[in-house]
mmCIF file of the N, C-alpha and C atoms, coordinates in Angstrom:
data_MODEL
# 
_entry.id   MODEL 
# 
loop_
_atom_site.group_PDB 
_atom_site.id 
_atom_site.type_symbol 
_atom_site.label_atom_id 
_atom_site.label_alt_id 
_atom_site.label_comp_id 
_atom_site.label_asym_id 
_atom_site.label_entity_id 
_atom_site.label_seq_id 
_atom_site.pdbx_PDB_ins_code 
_atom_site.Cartn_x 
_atom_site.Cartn_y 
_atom_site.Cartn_z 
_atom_site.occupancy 
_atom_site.B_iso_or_equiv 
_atom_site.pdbx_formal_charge 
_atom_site.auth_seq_id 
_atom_site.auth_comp_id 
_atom_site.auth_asym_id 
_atom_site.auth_atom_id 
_atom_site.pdbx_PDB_model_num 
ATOM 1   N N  . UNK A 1 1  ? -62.524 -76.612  -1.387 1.00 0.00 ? 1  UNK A N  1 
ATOM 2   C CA . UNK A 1 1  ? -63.728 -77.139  -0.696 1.00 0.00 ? 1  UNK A CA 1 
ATOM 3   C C  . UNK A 1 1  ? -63.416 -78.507  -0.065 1.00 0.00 ? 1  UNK A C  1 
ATOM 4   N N  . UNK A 1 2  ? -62.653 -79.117  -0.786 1.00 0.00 ? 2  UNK A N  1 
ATOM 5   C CA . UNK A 1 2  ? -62.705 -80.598  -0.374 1.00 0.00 ? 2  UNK A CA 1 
ATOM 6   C C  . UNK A 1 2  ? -61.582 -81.245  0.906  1.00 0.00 ? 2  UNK A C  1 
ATOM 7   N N  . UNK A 1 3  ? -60.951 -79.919  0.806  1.00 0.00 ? 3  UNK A N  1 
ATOM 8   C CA . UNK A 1 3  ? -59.464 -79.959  1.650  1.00 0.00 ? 3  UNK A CA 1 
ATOM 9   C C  . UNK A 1 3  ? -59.542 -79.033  2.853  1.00 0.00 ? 3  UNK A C  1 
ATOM 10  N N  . UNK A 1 4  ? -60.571 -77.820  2.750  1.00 0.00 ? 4  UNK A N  1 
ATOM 11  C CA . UNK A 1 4  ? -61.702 -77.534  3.779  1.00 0.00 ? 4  UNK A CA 1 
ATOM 12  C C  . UNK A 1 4  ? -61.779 -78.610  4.903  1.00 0.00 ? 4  UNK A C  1 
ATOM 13  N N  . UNK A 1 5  ? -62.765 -79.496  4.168  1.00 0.00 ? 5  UNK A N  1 
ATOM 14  C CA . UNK A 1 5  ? -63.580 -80.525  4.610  1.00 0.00 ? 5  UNK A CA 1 
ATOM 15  C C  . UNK A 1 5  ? -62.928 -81.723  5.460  1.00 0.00 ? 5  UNK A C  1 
ATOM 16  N N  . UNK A 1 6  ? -61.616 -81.827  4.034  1.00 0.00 ? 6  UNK A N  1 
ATOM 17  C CA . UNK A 1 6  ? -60.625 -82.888  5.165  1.00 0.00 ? 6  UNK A CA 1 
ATOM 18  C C  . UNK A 1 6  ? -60.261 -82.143  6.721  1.00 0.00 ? 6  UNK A C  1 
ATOM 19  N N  . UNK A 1 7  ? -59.834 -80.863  6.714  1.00 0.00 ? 7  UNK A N  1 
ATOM 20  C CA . UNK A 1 7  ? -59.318 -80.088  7.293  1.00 0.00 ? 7  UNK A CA 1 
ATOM 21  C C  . UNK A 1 7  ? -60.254 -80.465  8.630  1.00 0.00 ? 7  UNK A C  1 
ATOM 22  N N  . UNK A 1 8  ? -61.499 -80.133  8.935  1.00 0.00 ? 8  UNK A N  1 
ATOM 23  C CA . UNK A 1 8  ? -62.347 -80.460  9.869  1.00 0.00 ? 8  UNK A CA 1 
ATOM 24  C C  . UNK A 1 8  ? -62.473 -81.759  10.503 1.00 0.00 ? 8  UNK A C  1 
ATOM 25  N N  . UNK A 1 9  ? -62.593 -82.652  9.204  1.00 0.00 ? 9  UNK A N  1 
ATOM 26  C CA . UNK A 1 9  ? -62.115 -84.199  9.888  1.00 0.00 ? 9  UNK A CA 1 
ATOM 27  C C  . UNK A 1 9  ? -61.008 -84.227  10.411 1.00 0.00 ? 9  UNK A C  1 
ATOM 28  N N  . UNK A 1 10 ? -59.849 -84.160  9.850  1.00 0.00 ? 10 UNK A N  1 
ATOM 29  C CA . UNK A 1 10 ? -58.576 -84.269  10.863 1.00 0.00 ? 10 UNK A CA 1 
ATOM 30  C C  . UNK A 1 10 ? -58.619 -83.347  12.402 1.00 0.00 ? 10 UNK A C  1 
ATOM 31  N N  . UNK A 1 11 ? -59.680 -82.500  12.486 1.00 0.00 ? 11 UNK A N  1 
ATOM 32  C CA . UNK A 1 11 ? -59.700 -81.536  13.815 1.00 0.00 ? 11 UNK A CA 1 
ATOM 33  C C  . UNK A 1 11 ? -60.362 -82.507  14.467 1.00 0.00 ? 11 UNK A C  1 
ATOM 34  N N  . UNK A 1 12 ? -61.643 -83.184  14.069 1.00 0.00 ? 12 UNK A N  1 
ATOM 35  C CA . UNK A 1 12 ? -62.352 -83.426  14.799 1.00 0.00 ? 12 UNK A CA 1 
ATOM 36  C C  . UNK A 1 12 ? -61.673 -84.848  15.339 1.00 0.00 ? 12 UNK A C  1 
ATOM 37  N N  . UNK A 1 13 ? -60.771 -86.048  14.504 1.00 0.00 ? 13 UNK A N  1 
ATOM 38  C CA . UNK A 1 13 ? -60.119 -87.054  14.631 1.00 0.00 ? 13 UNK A CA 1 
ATOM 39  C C  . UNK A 1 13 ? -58.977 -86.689  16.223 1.00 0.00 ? 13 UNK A C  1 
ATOM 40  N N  . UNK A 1 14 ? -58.293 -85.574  15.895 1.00 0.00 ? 14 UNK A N  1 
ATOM 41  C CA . UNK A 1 14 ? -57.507 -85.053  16.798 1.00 0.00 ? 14 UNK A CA 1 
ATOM 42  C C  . UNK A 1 14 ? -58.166 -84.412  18.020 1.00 0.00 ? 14 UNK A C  1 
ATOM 43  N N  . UNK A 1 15 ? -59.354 -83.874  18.041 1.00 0.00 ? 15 UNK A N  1 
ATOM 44  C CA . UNK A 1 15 ? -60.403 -83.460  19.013 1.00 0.00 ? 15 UNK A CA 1 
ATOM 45  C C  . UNK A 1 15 ? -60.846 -84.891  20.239 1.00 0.00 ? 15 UNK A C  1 
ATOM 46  N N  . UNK A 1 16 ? -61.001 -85.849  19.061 1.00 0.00 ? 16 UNK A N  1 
ATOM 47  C CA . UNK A 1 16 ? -61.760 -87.175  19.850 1.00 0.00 ? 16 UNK A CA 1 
ATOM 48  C C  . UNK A 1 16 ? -60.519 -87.733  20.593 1.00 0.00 ? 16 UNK A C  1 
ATOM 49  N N  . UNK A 1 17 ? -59.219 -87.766  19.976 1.00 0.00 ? 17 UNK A N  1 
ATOM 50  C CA . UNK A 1 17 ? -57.957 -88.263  20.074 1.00 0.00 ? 17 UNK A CA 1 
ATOM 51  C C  . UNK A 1 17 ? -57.510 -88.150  21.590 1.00 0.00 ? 17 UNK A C  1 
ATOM 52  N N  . UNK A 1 18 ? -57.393 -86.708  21.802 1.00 0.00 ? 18 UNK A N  1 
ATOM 53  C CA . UNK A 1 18 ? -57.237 -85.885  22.411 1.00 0.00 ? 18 UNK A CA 1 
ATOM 54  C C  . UNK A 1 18 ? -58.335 -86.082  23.897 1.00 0.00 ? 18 UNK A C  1 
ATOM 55  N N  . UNK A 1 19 ? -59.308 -86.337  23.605 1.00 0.00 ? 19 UNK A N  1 
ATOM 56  C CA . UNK A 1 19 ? -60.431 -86.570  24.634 1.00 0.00 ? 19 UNK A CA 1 
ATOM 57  C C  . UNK A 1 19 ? -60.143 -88.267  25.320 1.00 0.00 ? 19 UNK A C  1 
ATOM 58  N N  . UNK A 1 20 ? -59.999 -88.955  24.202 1.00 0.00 ? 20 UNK A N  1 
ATOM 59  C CA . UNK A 1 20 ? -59.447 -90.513  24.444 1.00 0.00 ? 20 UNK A CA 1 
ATOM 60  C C  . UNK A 1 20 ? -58.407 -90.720  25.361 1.00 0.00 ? 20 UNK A C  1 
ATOM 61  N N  . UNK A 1 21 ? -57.492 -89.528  25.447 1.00 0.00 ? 21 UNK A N  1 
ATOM 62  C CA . UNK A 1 21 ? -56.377 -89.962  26.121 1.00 0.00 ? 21 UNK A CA 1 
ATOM 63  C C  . UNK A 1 21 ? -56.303 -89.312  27.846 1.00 0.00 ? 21 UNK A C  1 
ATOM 64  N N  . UNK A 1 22 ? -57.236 -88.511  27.416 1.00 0.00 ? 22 UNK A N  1 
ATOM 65  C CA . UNK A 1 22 ? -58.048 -87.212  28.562 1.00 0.00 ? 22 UNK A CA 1 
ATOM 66  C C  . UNK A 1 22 ? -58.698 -88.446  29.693 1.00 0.00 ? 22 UNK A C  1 
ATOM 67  N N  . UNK A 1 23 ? -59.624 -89.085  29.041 1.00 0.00 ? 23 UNK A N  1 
ATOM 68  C CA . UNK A 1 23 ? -60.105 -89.729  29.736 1.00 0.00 ? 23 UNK A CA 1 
ATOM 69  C C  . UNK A 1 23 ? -59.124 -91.339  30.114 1.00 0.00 ? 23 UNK A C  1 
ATOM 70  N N  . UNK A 1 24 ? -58.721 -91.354  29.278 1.00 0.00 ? 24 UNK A N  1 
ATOM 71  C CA . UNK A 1 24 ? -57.636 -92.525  29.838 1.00 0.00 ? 24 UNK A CA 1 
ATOM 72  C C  . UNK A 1 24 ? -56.732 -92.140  31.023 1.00 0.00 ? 24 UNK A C  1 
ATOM 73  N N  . UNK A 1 25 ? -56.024 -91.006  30.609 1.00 0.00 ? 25 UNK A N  1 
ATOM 74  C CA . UNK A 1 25 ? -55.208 -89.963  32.196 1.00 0.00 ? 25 UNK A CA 1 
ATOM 75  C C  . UNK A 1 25 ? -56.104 -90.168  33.580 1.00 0.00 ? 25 UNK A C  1 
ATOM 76  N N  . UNK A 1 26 ? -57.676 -90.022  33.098 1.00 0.00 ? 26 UNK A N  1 
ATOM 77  C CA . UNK A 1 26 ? -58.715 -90.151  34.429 1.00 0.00 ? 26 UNK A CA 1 
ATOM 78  C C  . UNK A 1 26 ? -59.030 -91.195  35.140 1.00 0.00 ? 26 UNK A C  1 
ATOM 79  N N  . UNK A 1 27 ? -59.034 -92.294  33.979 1.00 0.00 ? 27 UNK A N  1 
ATOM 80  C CA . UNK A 1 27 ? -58.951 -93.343  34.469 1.00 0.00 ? 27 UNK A CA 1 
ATOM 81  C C  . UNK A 1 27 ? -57.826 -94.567  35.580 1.00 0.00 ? 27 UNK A C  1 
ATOM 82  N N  . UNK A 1 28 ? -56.333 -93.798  34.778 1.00 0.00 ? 28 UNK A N  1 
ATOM 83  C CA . UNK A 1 28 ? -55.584 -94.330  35.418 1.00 0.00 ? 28 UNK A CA 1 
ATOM 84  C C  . UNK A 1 28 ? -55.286 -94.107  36.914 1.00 0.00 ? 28 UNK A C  1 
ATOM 85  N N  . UNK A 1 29 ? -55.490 -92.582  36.547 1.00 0.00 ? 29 UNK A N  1 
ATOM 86  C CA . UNK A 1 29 ? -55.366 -91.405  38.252 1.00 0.00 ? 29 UNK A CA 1 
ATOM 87  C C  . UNK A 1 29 ? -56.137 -91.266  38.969 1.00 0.00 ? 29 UNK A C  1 
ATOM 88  N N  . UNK A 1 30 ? -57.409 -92.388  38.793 1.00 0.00 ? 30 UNK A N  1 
ATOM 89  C CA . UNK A 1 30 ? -58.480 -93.017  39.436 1.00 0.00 ? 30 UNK A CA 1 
ATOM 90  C C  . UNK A 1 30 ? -58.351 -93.847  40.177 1.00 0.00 ? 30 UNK A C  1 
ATOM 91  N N  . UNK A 1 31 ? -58.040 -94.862  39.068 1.00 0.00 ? 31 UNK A N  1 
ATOM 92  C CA . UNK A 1 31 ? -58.121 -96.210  39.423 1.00 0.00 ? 31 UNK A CA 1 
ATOM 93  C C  . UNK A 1 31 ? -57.077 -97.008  39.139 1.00 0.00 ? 31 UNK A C  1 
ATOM 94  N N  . UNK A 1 32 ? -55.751 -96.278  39.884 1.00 0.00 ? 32 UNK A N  1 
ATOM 95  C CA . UNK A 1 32 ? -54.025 -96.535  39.512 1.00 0.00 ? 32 UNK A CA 1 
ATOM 96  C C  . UNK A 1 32 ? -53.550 -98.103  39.870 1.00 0.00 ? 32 UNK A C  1 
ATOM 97  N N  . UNK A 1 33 ? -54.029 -98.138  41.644 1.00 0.00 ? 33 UNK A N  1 
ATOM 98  C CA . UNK A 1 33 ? -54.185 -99.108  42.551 1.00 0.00 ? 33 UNK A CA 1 
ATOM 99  C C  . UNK A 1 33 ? -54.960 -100.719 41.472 1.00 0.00 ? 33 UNK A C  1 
ATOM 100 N N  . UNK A 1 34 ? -56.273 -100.651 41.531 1.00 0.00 ? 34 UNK A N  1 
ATOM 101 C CA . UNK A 1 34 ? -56.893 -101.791 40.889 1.00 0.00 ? 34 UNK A CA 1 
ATOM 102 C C  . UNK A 1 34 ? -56.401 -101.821 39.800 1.00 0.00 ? 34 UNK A C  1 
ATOM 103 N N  . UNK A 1 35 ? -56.382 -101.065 38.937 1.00 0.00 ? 35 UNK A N  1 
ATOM 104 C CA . UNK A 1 35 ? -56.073 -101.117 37.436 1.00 0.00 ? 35 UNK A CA 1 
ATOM 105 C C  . UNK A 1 35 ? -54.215 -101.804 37.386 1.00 0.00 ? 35 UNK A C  1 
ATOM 106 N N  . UNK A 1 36 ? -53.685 -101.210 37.919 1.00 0.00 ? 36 UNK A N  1 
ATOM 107 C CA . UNK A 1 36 ? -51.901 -102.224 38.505 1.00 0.00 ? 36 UNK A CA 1 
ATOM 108 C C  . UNK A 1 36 ? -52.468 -103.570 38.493 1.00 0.00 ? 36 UNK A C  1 
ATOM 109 N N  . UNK A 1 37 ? -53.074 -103.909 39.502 1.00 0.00 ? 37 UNK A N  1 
ATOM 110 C CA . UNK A 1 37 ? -53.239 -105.333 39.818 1.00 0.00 ? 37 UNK A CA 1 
ATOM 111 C C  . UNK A 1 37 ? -53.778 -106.114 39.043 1.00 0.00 ? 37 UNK A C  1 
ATOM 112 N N  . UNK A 1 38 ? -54.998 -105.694 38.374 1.00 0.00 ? 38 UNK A N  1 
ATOM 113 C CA . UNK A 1 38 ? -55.488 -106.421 37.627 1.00 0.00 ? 38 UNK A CA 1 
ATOM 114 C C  . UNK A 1 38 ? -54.937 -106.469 36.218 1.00 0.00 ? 38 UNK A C  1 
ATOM 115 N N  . UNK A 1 39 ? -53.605 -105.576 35.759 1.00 0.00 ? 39 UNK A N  1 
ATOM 116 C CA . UNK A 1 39 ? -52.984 -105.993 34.618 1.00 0.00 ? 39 UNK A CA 1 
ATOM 117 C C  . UNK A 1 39 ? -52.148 -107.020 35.166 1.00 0.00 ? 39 UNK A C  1 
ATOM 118 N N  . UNK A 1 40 ? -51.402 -106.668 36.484 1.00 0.00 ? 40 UNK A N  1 
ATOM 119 C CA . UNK A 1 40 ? -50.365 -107.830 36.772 1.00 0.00 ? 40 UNK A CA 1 
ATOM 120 C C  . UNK A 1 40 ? -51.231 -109.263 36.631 1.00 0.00 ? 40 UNK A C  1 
ATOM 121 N N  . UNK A 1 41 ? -52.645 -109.073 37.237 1.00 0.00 ? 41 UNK A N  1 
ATOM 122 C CA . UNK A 1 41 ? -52.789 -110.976 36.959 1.00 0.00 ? 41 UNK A CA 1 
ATOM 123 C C  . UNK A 1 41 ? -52.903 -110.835 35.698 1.00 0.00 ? 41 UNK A C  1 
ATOM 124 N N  . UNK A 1 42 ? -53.125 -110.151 34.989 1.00 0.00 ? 42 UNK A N  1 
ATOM 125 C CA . UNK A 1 42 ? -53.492 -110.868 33.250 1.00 0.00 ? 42 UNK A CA 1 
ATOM 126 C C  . UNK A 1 42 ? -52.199 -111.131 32.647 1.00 0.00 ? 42 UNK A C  1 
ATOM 127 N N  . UNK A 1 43 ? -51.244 -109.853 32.992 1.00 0.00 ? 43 UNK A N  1 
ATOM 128 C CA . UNK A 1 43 ? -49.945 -109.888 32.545 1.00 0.00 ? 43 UNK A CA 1 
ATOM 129 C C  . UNK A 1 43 ? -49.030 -110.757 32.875 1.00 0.00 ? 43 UNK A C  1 
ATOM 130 N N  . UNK A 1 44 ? -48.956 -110.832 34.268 1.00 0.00 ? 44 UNK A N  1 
ATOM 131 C CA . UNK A 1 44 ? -47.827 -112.187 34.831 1.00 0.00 ? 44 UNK A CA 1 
ATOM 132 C C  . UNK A 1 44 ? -48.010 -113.591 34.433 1.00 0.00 ? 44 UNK A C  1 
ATOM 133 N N  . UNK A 1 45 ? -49.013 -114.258 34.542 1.00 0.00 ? 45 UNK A N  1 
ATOM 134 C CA . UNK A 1 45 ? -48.951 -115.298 33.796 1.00 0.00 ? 45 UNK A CA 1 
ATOM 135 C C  . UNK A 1 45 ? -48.671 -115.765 32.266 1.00 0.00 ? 45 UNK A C  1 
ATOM 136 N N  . UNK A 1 46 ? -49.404 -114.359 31.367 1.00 0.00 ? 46 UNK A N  1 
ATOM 137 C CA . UNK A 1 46 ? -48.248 -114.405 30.197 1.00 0.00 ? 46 UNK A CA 1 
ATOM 138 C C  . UNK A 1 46 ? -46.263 -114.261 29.929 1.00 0.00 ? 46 UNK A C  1 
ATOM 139 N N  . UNK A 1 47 ? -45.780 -113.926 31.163 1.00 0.00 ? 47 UNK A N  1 
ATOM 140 C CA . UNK A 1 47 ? -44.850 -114.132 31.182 1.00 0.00 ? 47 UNK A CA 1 
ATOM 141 C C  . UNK A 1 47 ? -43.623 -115.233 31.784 1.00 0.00 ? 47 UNK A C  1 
ATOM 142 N N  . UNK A 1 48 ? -44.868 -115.898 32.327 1.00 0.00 ? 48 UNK A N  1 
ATOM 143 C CA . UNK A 1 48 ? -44.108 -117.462 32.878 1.00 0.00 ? 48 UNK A CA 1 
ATOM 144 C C  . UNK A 1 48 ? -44.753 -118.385 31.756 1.00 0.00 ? 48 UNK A C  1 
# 
C-alpha cells in the first residue's frame, strides 16, 4: 500500500518534471533572441 502510494508520487514528481522542462523548451524557442540578451547583460558583468 504504502509503496503503491510512493509509486504515484514519484509519477506525478516526474509528470510535473517533465512538463517544467516542456515548458522551458517553449520558452526558450520563443523567446531565444531576448532571453540571449538579457542573460548576457546579467551575465557579462559578472564576469569582468
Amino acid at each position: 500500500m504504502i509503496s503503491e502510494k510512493r509509486m504515484s508520487i514519484e509519477k506525478a514528481n516526474l509528470a510535473s518534471f517533465i512538463l517544467v522542462i516542456g515548458l522551458v523548451n517553449l520558452w526558450v524557442g520563443f523567446f531565444s533572441p531576448p532571453t540571449a540578451s538579457l542573460f548576457k547583460t546579467f551575465v557579462t558583468p559578472l564576469e569582468h
